[in-house]
N, CA, C and O atoms as CSV, one atom per row, in Angstrom:
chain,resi,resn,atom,element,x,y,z
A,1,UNK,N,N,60.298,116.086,-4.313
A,1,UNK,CA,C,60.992,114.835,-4.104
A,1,UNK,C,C,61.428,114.680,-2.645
A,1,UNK,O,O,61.542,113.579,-2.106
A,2,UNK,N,N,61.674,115.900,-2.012
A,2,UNK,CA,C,62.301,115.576,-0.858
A,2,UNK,C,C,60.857,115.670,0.007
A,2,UNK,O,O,60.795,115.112,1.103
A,3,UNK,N,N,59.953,116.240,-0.416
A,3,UNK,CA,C,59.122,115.591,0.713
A,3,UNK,C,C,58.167,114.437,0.622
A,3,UNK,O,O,57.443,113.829,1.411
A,4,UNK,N,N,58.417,114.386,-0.485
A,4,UNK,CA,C,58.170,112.894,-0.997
A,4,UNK,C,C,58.716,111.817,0.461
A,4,UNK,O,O,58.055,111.168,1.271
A,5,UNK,N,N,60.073,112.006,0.310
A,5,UNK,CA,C,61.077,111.540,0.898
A,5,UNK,C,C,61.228,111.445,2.591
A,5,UNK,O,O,61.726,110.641,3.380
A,6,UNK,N,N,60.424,112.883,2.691
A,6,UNK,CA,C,60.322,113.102,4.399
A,6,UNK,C,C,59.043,112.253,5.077
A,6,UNK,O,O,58.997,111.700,6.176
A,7,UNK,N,N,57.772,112.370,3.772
A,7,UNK,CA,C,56.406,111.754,4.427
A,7,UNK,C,C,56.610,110.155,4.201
A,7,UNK,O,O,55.818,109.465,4.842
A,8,UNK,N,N,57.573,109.440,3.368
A,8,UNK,CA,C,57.987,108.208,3.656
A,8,UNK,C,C,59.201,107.892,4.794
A,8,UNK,O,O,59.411,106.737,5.163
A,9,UNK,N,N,59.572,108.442,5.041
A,9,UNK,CA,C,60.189,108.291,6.318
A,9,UNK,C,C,59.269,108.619,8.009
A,9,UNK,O,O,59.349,107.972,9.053
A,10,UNK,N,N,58.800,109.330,7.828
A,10,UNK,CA,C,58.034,109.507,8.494
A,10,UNK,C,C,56.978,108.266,9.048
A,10,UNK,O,O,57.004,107.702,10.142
A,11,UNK,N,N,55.931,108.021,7.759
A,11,UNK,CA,C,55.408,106.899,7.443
A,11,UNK,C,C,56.164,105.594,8.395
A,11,UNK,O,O,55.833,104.787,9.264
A,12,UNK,N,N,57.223,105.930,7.712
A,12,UNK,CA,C,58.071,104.080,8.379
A,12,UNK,C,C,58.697,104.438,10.006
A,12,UNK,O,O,58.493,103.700,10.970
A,13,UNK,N,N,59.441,105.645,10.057
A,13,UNK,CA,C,59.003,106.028,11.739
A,13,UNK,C,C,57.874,105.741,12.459
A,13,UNK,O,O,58.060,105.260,13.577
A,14,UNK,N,N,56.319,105.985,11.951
A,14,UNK,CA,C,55.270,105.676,12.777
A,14,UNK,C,C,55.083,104.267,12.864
A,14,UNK,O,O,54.442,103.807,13.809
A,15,UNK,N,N,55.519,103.606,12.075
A,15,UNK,CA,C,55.492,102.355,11.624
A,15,UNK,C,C,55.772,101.526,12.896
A,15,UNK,O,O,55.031,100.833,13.593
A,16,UNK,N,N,57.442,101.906,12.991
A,16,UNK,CA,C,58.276,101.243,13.878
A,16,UNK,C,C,57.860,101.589,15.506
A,16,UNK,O,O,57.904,100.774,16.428
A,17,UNK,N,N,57.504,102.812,15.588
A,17,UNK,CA,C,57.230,103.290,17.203
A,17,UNK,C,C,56.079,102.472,17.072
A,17,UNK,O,O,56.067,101.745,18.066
A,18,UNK,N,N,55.170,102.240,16.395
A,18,UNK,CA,C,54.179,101.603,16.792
A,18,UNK,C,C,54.173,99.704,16.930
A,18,UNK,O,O,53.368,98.883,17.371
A,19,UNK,N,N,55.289,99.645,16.405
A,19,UNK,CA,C,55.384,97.991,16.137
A,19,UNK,C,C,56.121,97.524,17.553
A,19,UNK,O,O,55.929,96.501,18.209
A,20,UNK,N,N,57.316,98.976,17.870
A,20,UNK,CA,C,58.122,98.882,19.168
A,20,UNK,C,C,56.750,98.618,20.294
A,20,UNK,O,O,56.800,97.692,21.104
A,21,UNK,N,N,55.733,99.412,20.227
A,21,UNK,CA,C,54.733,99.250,21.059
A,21,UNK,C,C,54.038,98.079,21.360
A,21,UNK,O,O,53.593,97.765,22.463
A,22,UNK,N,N,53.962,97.383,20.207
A,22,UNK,CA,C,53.254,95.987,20.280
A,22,UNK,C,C,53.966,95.092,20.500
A,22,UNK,O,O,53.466,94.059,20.945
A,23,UNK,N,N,55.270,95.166,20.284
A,23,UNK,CA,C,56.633,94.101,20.758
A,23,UNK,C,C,56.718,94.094,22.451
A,23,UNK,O,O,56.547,93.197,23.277
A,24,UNK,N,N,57.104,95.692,22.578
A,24,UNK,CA,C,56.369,95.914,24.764
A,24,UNK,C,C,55.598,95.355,25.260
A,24,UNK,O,O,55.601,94.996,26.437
A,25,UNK,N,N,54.628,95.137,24.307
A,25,UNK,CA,C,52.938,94.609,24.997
A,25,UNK,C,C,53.324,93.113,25.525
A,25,UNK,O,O,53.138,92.623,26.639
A,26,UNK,N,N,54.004,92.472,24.201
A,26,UNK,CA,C,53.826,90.961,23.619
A,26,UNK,C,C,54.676,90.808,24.797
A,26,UNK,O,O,54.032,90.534,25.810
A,27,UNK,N,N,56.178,90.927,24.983
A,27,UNK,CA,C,57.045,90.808,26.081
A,27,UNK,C,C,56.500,91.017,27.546
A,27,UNK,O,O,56.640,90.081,28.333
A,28,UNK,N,N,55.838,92.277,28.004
A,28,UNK,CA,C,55.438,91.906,29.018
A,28,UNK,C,C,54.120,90.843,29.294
A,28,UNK,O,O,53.920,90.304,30.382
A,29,UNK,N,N,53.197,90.642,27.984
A,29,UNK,CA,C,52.345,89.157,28.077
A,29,UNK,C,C,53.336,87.676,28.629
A,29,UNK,O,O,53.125,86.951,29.601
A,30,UNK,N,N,54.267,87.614,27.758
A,30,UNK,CA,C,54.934,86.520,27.507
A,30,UNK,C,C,55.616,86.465,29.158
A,30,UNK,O,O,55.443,85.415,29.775
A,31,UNK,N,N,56.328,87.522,29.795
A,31,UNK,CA,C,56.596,87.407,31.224
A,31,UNK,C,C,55.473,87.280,32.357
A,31,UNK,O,O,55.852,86.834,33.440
A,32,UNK,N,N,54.021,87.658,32.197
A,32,UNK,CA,C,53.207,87.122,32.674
A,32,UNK,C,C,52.685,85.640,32.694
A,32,UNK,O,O,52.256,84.895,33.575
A,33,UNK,N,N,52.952,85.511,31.062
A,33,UNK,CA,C,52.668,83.723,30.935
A,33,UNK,C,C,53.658,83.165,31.602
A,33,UNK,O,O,53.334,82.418,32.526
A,34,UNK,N,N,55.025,83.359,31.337
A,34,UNK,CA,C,55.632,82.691,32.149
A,34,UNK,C,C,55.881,82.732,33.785
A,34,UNK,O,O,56.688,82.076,34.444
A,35,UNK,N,N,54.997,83.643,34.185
A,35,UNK,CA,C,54.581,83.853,35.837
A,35,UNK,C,C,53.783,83.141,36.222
A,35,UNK,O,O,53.934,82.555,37.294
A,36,UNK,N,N,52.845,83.004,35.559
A,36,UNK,CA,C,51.857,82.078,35.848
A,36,UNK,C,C,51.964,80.502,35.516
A,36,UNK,O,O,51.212,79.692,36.058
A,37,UNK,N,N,53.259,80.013,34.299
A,37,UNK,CA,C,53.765,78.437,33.925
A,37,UNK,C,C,54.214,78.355,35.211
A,37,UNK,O,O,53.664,77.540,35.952
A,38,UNK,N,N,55.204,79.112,35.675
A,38,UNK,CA,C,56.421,78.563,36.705
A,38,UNK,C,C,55.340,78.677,38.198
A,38,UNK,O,O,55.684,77.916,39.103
A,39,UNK,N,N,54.217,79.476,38.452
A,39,UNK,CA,C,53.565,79.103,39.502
A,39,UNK,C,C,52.596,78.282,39.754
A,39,UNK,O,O,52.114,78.073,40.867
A,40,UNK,N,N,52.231,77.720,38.593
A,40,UNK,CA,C,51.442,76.468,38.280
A,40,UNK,C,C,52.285,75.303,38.403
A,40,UNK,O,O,51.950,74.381,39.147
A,41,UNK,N,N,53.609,75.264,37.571
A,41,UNK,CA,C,54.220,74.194,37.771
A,41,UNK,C,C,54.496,73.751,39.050
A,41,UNK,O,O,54.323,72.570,39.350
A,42,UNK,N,N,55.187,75.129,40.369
A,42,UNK,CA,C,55.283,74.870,41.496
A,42,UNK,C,C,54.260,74.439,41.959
A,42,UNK,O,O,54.423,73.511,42.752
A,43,UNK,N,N,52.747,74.906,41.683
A,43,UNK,CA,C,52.018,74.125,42.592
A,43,UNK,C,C,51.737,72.364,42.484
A,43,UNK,O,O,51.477,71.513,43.335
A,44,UNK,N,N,51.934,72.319,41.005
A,44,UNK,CA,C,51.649,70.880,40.849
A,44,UNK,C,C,53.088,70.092,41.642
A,44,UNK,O,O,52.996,68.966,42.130
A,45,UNK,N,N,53.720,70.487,41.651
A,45,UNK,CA,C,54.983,69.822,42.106
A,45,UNK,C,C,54.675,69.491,43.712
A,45,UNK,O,O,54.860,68.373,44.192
A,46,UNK,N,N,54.196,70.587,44.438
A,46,UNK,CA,C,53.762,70.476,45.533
A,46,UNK,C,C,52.190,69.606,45.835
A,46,UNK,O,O,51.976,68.853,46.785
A,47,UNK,N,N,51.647,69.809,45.217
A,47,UNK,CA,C,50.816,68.573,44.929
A,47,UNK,C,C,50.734,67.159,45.274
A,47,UNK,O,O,50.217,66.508,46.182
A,48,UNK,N,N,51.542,66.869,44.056
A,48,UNK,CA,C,52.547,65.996,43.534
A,48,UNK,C,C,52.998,65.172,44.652
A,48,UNK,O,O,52.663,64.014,44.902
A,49,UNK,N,N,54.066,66.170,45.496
A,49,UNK,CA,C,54.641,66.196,46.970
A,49,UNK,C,C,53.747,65.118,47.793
A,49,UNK,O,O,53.869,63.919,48.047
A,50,UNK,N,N,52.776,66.138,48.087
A,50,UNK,CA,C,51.771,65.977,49.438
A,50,UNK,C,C,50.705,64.521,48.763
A,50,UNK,O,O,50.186,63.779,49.597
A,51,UNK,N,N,50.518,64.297,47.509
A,51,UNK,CA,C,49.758,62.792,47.149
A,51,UNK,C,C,50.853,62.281,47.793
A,51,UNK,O,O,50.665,62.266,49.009
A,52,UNK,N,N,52.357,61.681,47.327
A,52,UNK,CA,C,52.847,60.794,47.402
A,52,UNK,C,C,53.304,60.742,49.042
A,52,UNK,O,O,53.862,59.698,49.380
A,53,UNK,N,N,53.135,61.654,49.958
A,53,UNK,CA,C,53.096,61.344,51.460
A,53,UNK,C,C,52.339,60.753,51.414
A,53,UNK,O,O,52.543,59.563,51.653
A,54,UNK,N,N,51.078,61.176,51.103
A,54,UNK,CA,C,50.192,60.735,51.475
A,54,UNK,C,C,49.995,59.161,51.399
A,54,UNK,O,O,49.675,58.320,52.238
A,55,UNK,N,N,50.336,59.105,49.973
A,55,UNK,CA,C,50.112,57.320,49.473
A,55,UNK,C,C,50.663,56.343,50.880
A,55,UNK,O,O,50.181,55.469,51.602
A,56,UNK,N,N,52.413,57.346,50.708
A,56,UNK,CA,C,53.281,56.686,51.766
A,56,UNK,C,C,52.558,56.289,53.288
A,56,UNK,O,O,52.566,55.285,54.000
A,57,UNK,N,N,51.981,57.545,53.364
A,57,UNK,CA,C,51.342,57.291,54.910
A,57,UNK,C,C,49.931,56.082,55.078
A,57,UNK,O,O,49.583,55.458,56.081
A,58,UNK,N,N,49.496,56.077,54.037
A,58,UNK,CA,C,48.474,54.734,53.564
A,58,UNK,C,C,48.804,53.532,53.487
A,58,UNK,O,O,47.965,52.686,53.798
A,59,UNK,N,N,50.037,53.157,53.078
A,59,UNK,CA,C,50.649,51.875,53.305
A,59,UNK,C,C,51.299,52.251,54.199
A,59,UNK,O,O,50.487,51.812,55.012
A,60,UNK,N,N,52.184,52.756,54.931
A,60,UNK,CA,C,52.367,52.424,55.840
A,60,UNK,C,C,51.518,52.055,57.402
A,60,UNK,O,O,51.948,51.553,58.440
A,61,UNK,N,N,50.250,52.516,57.046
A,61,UNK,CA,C,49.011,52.593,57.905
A,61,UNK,C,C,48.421,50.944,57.543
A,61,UNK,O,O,47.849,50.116,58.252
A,62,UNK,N,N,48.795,50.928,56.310
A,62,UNK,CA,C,48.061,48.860,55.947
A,62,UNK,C,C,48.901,47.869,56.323
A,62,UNK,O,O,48.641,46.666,56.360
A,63,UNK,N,N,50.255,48.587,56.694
A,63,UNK,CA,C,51.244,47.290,56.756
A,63,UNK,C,C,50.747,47.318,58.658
A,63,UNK,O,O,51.031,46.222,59.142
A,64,UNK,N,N,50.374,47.891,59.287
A,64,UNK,CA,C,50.142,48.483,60.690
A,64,UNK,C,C,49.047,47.710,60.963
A,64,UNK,O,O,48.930,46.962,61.933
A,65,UNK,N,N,47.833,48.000,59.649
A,65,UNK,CA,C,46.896,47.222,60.360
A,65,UNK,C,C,47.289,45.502,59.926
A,65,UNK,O,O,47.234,44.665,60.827
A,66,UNK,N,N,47.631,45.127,58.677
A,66,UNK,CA,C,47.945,44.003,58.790
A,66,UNK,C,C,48.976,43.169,60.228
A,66,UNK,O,O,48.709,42.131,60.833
A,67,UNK,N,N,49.854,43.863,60.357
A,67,UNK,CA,C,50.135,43.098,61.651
A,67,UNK,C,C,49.397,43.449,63.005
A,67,UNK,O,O,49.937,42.991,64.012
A,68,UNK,N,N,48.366,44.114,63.164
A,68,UNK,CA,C,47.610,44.181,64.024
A,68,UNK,C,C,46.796,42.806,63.930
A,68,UNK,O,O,46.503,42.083,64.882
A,69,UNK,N,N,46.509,42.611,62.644
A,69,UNK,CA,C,45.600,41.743,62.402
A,69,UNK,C,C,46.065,39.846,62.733
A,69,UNK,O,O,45.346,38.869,62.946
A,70,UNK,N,N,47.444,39.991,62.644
A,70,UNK,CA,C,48.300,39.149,63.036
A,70,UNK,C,C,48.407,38.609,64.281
A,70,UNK,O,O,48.364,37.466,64.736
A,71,UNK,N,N,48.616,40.134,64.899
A,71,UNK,CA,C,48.861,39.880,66.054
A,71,UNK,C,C,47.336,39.459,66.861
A,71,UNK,O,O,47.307,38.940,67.977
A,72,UNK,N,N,46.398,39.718,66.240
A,72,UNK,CA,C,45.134,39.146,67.041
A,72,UNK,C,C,44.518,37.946,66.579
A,72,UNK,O,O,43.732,37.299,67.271
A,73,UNK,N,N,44.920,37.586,65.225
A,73,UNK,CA,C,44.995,35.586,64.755
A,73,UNK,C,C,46.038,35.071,65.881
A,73,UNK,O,O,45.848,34.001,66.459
A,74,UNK,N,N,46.939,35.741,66.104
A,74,UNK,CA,C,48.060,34.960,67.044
A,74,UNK,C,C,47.078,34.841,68.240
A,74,UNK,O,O,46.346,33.915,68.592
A,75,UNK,N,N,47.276,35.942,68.693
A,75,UNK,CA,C,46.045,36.117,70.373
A,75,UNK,C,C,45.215,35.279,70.278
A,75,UNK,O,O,45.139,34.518,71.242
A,76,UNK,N,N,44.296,35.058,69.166
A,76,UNK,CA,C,43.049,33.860,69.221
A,76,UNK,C,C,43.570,32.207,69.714
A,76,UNK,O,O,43.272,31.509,70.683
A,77,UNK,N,N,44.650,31.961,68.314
A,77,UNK,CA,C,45.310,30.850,68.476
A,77,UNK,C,C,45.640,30.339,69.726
A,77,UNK,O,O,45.309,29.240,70.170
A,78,UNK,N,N,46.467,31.395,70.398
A,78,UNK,CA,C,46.783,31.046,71.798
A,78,UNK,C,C,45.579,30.719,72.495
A,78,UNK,O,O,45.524,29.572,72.938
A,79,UNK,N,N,44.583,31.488,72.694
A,79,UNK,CA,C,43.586,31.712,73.775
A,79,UNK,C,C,42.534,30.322,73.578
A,79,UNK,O,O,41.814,29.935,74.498
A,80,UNK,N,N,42.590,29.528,71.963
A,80,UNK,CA,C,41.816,28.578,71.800
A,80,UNK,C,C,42.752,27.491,72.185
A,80,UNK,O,O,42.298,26.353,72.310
A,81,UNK,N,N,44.060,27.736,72.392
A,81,UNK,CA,C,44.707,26.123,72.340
A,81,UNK,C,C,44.751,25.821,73.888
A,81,UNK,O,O,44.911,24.701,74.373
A,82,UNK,N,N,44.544,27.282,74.754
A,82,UNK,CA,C,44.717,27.228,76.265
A,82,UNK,C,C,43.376,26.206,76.944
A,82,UNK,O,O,43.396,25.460,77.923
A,83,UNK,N,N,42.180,26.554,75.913
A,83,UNK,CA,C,41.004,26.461,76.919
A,83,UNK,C,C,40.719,24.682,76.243
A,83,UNK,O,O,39.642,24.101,76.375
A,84,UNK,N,N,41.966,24.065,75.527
A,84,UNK,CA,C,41.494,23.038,75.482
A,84,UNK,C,C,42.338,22.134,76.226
A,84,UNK,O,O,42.033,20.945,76.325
C-alpha cells in the first residue's frame, strides 16, 4: 500500500516538474510575442509619423505651387495690359 502510495506520488511529481517545464517554455514564448507586438507597434507608429509629414510636406508644397501659379496669372495680366 505504501508503495502503492510512493509510485503515485511520484507519478504526480513527474507530472508537475514536467508541466512546470512547459509553463517556462509558454512564458518565455509569450515575452517574446510580446517583444516583437510592442516592436512592431513602435514601428508602425513611426511609420505612421513619417506618412503624415510627409502628406504635410505635400500640401504644403501645393499651396506653394498654387500661389506660384498666381503669382505668374498676375505677372501675365500685368505684362498684357502694359503692351496695350
Amino acid at each position: 500500500m505504501v508503495k502503492m502510495l510512493f509510485n503515485l506520488f511520484n507519478k504526480r511529481k513527474r507530472e508537475i516538474e514536467r508541466l512546470n517545464g512547459v509553463v517556462a517554455q509558454l512564458q518565455q514564448e509569450l515575452r517574446m510575442c510580446n517583444t516583437f507586438a510592442t516592436t512592431t507597434n513602435a514601428k508602425k507608429l513611426e511609420v505612421e509619423r513619417y506618412l503624415r509629414e510627409r502628406n504635410d510636406e505635400v500640401f504644403g508644397l501645393k499651396n506653394e505651387i498654387n500661389y506660384l501659379k498666381m503669382q505668374i496669372n498676375t505677372t501675365n495680366d500685368q505684362i498684357n495690359s502694359k503692351s496695350y
